[in-house]
N, C-alpha and C positions, 0 to 999 in steps of 0.2 A: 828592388825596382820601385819608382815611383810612378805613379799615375797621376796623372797631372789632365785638369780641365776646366774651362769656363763658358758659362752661360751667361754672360753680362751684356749680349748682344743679340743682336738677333738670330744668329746662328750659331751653333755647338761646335766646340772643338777640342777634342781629347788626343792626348799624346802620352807615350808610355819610353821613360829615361832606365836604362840600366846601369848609371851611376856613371859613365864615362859617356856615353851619347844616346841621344834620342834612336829609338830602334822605331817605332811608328808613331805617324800620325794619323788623326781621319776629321774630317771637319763636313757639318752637315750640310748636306745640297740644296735643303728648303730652311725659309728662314720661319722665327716664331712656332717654331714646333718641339721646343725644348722636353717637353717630357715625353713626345711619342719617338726622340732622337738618342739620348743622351747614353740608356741603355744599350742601344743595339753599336754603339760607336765604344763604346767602353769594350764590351766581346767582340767587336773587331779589331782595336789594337790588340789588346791579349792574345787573338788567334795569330794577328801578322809576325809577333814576334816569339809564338810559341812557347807562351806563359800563362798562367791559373794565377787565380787570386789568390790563391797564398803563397804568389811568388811576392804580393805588395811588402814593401817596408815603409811606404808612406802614400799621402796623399794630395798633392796641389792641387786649391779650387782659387777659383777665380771671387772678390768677395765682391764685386762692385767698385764704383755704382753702377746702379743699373737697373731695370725695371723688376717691380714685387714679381712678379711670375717667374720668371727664366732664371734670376737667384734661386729662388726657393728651389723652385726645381736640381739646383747644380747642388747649393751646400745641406740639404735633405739628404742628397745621395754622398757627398761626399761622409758626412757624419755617421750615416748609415753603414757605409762601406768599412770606416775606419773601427767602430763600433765593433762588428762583426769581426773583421779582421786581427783586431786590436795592434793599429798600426798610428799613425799621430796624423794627424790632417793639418797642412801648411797654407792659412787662409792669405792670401795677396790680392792687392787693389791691383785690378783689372786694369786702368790706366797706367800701374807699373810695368806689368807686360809687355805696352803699347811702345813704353821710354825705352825699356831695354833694348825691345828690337831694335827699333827706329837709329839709336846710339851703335848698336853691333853692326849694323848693316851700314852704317857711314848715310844714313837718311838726315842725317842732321848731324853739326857741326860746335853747334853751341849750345845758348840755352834754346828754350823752347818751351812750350806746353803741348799738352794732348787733351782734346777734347772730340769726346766721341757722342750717341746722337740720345739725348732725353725723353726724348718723344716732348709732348705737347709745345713744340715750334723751341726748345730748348736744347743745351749740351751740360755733361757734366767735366768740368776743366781744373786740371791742375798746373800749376810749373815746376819745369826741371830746370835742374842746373845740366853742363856739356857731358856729365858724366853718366845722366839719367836717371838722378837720386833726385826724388820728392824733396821741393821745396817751401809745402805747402799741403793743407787739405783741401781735398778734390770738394769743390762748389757744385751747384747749379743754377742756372743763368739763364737769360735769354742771350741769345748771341751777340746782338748789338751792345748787351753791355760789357759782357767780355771781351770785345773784338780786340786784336790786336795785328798790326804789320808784319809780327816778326811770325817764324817758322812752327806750324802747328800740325801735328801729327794726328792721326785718327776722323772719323769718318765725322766726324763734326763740320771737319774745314771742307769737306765736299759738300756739302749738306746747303749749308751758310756762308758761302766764297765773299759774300758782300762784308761779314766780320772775320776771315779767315782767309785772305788773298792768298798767303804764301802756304799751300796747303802740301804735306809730304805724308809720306807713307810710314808705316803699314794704318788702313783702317780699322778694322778689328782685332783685339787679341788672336794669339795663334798660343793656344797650349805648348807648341813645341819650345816657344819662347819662354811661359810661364817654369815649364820643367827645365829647360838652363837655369835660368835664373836662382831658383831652388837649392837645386845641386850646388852652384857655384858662390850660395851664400851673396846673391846681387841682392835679396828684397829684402826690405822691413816683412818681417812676418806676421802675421793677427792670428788674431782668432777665427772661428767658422762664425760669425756673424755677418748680417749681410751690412754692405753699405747702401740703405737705401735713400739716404739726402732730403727724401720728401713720404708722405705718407704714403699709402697703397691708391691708387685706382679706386677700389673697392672697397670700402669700409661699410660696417655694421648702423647703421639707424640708434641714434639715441632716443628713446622716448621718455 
């Protein structure tokens, strides 16, 4: 079984694959609440589909980008998890998520990009080709200089409609999406490090 989640947004969403389909998902109700979340959504899949943790044989996190907090928060626990378990952790860019869905569900048709939302008035944006395969590493921007006409997936283009007119779905990752993916060998795979494009918020004082 794999468990699959990502924190690269503002809200949590874990999903647990038995190798042949998604058996549960749970996606958290409040957003920016990544570590008081992430826990208690992890033992509700596992209860919904009547599995323990050492029913894992892996684990999907979401790597970014995406804000210092709510990473750390997701690939802490994923490394933690796998560690304990000794299962392999399958780290994917969060905007790959975004492509997969947006391409399985017929949200898009061609190419495209996905840009989802940076915080300080920014997005971070890659482009796909029609297939959903990264044609490029994921930026960050201010929106006016990414903007672009064409079809743009992720909560970016609600965000910033003025650089993002043709705006399509899904906005945030959906884990349920991350764990197809996985299984079906759709991602470039990484490592458990994060993608974080910019420094922290918070950094230490040089004196």
């Amino acid at each position: 079984m794999l468990l699959a989640f990502d924190t690269a947004s503002s809200t949590v969403t874990v999903a647990l694959h038995d190798g042949t389909e998604v058996v549960a998902v749970a996606t958290s109700a409040q957003g920016m609440k990544h570590g008081e979340q992430l826990a208690p959504l992890i033992e509700q899949v596992l209860a919904e589909a009547g599995a323990q943790p050492g029913d894992l044989t892996g684990i999907a996190v979401g790597v970014g980008p995406g804000p210092f907090t709510g990473l750390r928060v997701g690939l802490v626990t994923a490394r933690t998890m796998a560690h304990v378990l000794a299962v392999p952790v399958h780290g994917v860019c969060s905007l790959d998520a975004l492509a997969l869905e947006a391409v399985e569900t017929g949200a898009v048709a061609g190419p495209f990009v996905v840009a989802s939302d940076a915080r300080r008035k920014e997005v971070y944006l890659a482009s796909y080709d029609a297939r959903g395969v990264r044609l490029d590493e994921p930026v960050v921007d201010k929106p006016a200089v990414l903007a672009t006409s064409g079809p743009v997936v992720g909560e970016g283009a609600r965000l910033y409609p003025e650089a993002f007119p043709d705006a399509r779905g899904p906005e945030r990752p959906d884990a349920a999406w991350l764990a197809r993916g996985v299984v079906a060998g759709r991602f470039t795979i990484l490592g458990s490090e994060p993608l974080y494009l910019r420094r922290p918020d918070a950094v230490a004082s040089v004196r």
